[in-house]
KOLMI-775812 format. One line per field, with one value per residue (C-alpha): residue number from 1; residue in one letter; x, y, z. Coordinates in steps of 0.001 Angstrom, whole numbers, plus 524288, in hexadecimal, padded with zeros to 5 digits. Each point is the difference from the previous one (the first is absolute). Layout:
<nodes>
pos = [NUM:...]
code = [a:...]
east = [X:...]
north = [Y:...]
up = [Z:...]
</nodes>
This chain:
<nodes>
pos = [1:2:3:4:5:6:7:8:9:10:11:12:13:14:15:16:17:18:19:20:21:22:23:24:25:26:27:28:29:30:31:32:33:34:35:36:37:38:39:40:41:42:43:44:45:46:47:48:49:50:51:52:53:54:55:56:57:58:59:60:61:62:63:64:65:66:67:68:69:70:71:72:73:74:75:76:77:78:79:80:81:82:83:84:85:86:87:88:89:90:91:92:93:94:95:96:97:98:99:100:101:102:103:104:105:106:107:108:109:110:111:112:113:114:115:116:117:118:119:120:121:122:123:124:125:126:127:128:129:130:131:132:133:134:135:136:137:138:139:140:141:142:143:144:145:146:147:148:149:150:151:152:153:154:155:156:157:158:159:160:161:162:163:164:165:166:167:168:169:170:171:172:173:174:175:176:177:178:179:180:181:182:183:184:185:186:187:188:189:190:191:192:193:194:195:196:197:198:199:200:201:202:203:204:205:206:207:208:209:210:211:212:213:214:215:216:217:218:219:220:221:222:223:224:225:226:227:228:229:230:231:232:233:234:235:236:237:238:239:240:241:242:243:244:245:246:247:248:249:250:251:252:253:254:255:256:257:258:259:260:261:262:263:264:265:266:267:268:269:270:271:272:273:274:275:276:277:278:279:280:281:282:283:284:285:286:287:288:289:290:291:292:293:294:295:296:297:298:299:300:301:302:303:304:305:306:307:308:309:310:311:312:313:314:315:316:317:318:319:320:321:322:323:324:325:326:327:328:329:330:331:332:333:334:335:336:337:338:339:340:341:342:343:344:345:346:347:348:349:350:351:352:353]
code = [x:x:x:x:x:x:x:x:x:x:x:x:x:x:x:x:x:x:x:x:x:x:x:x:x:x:x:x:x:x:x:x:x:x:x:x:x:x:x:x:x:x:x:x:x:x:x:x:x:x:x:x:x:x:x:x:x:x:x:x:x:x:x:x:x:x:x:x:x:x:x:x:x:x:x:x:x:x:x:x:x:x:x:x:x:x:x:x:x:x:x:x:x:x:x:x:x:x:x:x:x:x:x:x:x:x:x:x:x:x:x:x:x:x:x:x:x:x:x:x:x:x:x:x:x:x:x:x:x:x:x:x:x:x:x:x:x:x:x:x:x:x:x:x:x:x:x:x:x:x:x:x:x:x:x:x:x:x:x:x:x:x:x:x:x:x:x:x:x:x:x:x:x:x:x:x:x:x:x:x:x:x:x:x:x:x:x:x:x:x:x:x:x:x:x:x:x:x:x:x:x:x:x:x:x:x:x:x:x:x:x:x:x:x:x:x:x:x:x:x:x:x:x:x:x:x:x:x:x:x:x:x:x:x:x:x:x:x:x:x:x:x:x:x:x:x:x:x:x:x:x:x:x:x:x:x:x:x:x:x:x:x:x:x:x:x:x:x:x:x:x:x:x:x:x:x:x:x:x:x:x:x:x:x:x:x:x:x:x:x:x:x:x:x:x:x:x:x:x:x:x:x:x:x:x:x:x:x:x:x:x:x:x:x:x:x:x:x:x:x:x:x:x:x:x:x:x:x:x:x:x:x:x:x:x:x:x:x:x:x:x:x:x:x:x:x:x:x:x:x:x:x:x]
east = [80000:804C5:80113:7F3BF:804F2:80A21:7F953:80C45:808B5:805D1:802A7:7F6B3:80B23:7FE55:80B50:801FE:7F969:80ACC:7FFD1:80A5A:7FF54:7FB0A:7FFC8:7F5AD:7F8B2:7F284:80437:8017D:7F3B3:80151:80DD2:7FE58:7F769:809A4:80A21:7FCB4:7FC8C:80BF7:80AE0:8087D:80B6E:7FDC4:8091B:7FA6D:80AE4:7FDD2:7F985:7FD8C:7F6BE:800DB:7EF2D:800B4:80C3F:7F6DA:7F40E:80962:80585:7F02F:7FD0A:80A06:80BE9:80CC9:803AE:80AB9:7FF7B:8081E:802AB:80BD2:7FD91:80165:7F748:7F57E:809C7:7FEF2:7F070:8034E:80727:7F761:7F340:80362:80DE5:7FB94:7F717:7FFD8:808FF:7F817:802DA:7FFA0:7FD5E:8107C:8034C:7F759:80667:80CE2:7FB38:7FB4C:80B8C:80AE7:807D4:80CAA:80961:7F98D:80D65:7FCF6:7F1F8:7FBD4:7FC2F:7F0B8:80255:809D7:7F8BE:7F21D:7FD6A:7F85C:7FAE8:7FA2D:7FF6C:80227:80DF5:7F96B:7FC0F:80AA4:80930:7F7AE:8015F:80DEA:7FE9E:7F7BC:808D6:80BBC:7F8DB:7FB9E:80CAF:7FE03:7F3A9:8036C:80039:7FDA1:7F161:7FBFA:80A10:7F82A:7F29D:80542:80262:7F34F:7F797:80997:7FEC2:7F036:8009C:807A4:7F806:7F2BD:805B6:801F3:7F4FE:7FF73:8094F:80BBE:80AE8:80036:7FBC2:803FC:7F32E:8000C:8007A:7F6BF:7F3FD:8040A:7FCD1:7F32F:7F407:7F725:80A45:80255:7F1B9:801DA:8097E:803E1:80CAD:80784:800FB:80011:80FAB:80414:801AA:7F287:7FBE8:80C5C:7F7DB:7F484:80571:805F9:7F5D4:7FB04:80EEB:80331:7F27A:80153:80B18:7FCFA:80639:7FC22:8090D:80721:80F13:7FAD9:80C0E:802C1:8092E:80657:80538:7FEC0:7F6C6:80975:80AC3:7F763:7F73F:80D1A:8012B:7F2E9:7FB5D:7F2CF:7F743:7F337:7F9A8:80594:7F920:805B0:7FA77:80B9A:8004D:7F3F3:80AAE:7F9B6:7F75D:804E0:80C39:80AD7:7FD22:80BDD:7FAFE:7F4F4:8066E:80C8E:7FE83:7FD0C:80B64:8099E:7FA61:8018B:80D6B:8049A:809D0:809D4:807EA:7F4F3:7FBC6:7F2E5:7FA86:7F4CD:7F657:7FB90:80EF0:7FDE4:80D59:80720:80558:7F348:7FFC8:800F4:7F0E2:801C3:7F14A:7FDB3:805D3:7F940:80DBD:80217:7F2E7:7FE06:80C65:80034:7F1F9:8063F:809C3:7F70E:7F7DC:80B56:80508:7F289:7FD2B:80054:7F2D5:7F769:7F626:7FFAE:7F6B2:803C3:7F989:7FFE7:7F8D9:7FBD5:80685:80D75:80A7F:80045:7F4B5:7F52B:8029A:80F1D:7FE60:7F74C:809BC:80A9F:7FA0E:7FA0B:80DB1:7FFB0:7F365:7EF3B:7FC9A:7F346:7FCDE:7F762:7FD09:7F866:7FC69:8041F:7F246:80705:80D00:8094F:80AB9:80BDA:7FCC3:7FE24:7F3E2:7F7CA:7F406:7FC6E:80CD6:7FFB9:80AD7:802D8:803DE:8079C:7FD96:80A27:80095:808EB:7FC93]
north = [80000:80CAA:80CE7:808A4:80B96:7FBDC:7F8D9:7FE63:7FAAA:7F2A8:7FBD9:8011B:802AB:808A4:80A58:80070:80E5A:80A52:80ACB:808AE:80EFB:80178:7F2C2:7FDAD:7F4F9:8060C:80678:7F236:7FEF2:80C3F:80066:7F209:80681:807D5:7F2A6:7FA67:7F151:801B2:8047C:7F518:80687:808DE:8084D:804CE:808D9:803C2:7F3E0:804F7:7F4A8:7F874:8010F:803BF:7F769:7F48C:80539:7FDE6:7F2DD:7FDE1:804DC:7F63D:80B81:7FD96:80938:80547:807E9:808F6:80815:806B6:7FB78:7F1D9:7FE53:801DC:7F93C:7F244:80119:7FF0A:7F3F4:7F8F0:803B8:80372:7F938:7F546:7F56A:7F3F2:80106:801C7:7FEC3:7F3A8:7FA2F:7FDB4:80DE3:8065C:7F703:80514:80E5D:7FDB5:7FB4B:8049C:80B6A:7F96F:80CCE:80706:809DF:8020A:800F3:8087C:80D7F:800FE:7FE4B:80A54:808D6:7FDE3:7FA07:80790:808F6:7F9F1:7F0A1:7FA91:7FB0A:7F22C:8017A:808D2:7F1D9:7F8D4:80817:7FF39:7F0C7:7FEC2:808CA:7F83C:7F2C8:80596:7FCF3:7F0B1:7FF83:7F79D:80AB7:80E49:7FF41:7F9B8:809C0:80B65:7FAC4:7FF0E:80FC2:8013D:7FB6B:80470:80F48:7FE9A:7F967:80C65:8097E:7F90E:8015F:81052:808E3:80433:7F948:8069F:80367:80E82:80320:7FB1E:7FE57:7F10C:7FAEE:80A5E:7FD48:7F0EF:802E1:8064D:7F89A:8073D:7FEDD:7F0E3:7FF4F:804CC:7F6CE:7F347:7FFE8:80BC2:7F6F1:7F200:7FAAC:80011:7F1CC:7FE41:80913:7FAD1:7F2BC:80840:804F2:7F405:7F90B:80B84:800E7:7F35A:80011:80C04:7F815:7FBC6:7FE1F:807A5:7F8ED:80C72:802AC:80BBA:806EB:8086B:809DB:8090D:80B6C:80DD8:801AE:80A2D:7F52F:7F40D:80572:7FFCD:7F312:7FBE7:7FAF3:7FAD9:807A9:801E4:80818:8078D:80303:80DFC:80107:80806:80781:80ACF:80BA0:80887:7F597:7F1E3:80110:7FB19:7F15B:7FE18:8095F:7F7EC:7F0E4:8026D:7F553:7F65B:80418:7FE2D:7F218:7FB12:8057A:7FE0F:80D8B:7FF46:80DE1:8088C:80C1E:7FD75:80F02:8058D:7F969:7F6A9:7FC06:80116:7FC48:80A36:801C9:7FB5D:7FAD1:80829:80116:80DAD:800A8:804D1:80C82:80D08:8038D:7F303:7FB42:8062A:7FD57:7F211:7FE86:803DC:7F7D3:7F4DA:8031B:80128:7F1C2:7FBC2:804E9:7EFA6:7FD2C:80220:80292:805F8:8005A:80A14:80011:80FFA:80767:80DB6:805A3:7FB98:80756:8011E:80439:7FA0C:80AD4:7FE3D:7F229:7FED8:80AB4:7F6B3:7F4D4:80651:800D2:7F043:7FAFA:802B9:80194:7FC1D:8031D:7F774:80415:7F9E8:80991:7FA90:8016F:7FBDA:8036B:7F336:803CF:80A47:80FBF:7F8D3:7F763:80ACA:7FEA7:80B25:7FCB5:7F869:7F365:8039B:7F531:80658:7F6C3:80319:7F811:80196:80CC9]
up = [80000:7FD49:806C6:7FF3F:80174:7F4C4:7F60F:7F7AC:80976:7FE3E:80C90:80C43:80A93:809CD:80410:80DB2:8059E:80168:80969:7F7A8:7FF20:7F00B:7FD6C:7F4B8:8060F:7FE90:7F0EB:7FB14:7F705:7FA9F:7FC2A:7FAB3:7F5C6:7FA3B:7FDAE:7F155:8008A:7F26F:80B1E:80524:8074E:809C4:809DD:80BF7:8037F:80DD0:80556:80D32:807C6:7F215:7FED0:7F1BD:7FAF8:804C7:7F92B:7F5A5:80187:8026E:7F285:7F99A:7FE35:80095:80B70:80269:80E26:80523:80F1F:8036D:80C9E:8056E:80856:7F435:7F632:80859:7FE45:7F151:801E1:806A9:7F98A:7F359:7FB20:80926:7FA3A:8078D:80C25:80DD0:80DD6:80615:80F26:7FF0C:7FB0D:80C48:80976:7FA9C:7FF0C:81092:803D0:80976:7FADA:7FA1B:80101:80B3A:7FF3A:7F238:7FFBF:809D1:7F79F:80429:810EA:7FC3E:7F933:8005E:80C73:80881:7F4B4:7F717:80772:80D42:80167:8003B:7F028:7FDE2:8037C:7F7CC:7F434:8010F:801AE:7F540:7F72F:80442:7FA4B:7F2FC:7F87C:8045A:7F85C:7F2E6:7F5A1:7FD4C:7FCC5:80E1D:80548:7F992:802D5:8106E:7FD03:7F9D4:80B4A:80AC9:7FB10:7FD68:80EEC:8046E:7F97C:806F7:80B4F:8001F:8003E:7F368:7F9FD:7FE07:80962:7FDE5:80D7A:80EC4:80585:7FBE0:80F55:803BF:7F71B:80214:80E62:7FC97:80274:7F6BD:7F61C:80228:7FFF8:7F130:7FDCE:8088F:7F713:807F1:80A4A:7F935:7FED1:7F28A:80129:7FF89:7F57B:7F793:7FFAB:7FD1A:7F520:7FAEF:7F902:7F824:7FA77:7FD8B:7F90C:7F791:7F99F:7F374:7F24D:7F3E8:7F6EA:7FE0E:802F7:80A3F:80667:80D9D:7FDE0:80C1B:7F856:7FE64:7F4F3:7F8D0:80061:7FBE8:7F480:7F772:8001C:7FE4D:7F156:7FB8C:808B7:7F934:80BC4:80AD7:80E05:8068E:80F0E:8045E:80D7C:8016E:80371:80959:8035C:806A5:7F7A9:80C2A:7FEF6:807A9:80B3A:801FD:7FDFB:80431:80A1C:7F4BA:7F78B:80D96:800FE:7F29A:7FEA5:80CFD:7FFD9:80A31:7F74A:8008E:80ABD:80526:803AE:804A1:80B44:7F449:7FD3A:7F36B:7F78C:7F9C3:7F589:7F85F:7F337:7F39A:7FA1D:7F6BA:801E4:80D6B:7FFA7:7FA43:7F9D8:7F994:7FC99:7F2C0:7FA92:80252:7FB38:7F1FA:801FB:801F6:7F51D:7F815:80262:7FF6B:7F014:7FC98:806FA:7F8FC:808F1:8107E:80A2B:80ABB:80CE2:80649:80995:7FD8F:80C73:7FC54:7F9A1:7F543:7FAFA:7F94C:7F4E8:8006D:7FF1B:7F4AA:7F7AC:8042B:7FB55:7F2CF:7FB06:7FF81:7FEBF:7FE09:80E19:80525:80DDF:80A50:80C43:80C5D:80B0A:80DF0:806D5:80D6D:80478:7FDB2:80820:7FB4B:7FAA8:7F240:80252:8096C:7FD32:7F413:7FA3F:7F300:7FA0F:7F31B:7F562:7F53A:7F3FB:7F744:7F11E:7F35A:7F7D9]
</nodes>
């Protein structure tokens, strides 16, 4: 049976809820109608929670997905690159088990205990990162990341780690009324999650790929891509990504060389993006579009309150392509300046002139 709210999908699998600033969970369906049945590979070039690179390995599309960030690059893995491999009984006994290099592994009880968890998970985060490299091969390693970080993000009030009131609202009775997961071990909702992973897994008999770059330094070397998907960072909206997940990115890469500042420790220096910044936005947008004159065809996801604007955009993109331009008004606020509710997510359709 397929999907109602897709009826052209080819595969009925279900991708695991996110709780992601911008992620385009709830724009599925209507971006999917702007992806011709004709197009077979596809680029989603900043993957974020990896929602629409699964549409497109749903619709049958060789996907390639891309995040500059880890965290979000080992969700590709799993559920996108990954077709078969799942976790078993054996790989979550592993995962559980003692921490093998306690003097090595001991990065979240150094940093995070007692501001964002209890010492107590803070060990067991450490533990479980210590295991992950004795899981069999890189795709079971990703999907352990995959679940840990959605387990994490449960487990904070709101879902990111941009503030230090994590403890506080996980002592709050009308809050943990809200949500029994502020106070549940992240043990538990680990297993929760599990089963909803393992069964989003699924092959489209494509050769799908999970790529971890910056998107300026991987669209050179890309060939054969029939249609590209743009979601960059909403600057002046929730453009800092690594503000907000920092804790995420620390776990997956495990720095021991980096500063941790600020209440949140958040690492520093960050990673390069080029799309973040009011000064560098613009310039790297042409640049992008530049590299990008062999697809034929791009889908970009915007907000109206981000810079550029609207009007600067569209002139941009005029100079390479007919521009259409969609746009959904957010009724409700969705979390960050660009979903409030009154702003609208704009989808540039941009084909060959």
């Amino acid at each position: 049976m397929r999907n109602s709210l897709f009826p052209k999908y080819y595969f009925d699998y279900k991708f695991p809820k996110p709780q992601y600033l911008g992620a385009k969970y709830l724009h599925r369906a209507w971006i999917s109608q702007y992806i011709p049945e004709e197009v077979n590979t596809v680029l989603d070039a900043f993957s974020g929670s990896q929602s629409i690179s699964y549409m497109m390995k749903q619709l049958g599309k060789e996907t390639l997905t891309n995040d500059f960030m880890s965290f979000n690059s080992h969700i590709g893995k799993a559920l996108i690159e990954n077709s078969r491999v799942k976790l078993n009984q054996y790989d979550i006994d592993v995962l559980f088990s003692d921490n093998c290099e306690p003097k090595e592994y001991n990065l979240m009880e150094l940093l995070f205990a007692d501001l964002f968890f209890n010492r107590e998970e803070a060990r067991f985060l450490d533990s479980f990162r210590s295991n992950v490299s004795r899981l069999e091969c890189e795709m079971k390693q990703s999907l352990a990341f995959s679940i840990m970080c959605r387990a994490m993000t449960r487990k904070v009030t709101m879902g990111h780690f941009a503030h230090t009131k994590a403890l506080n609202y996980a002592a709050d009775p009308a809050r943990i009324k809200r949500n029994k997961s502020l106070i549940r071990p992240l043990k538990d909702l680990f297993l929760d999650l599990l089963p909803h992973y393992n069964a989003a897994i699924f092959d489209n008999k494509k050769h799908n790929r999970s790529f971890n770059e910056n998107i300026l330094d991987l669209l050179p070397k890309l060939k054969g891509v029939d249609l590209v998907y743009f979601d960059p960072p909403y600057c002046n909206s929730h453009a800092d990504y690594q503000s907000f997940y920092h804790l995420l990115e620390t776990f997956v890469e495990y720095w021991k060389d980096k500063e941790f500042v600020n209440g949140v420790k958040r690492y520093e220096p960050k990673r390069y993006s080029g799309f973040d910044k009011n000064n560098e936005v613009i310039q790297n947008f042409k640049r992008m579009f530049d590299m990008s004159t062999e697809i034929p065809l791009w889908l970009i996801s915007y907000n109206d309150r981000s810079y550029p604007d609207i009007i600067t955009m569209t002139e941009m993109l005029e100079s390479y392509r007919n521009v259409t331009i969609e746009r959904k008004i957010y009724s409700v606020g969705r979390g960050g300046k660009g979903s409030v509710a009154g702003s609208s997510e704009i989808l540039f359709v941009c084909k060959p002139k």
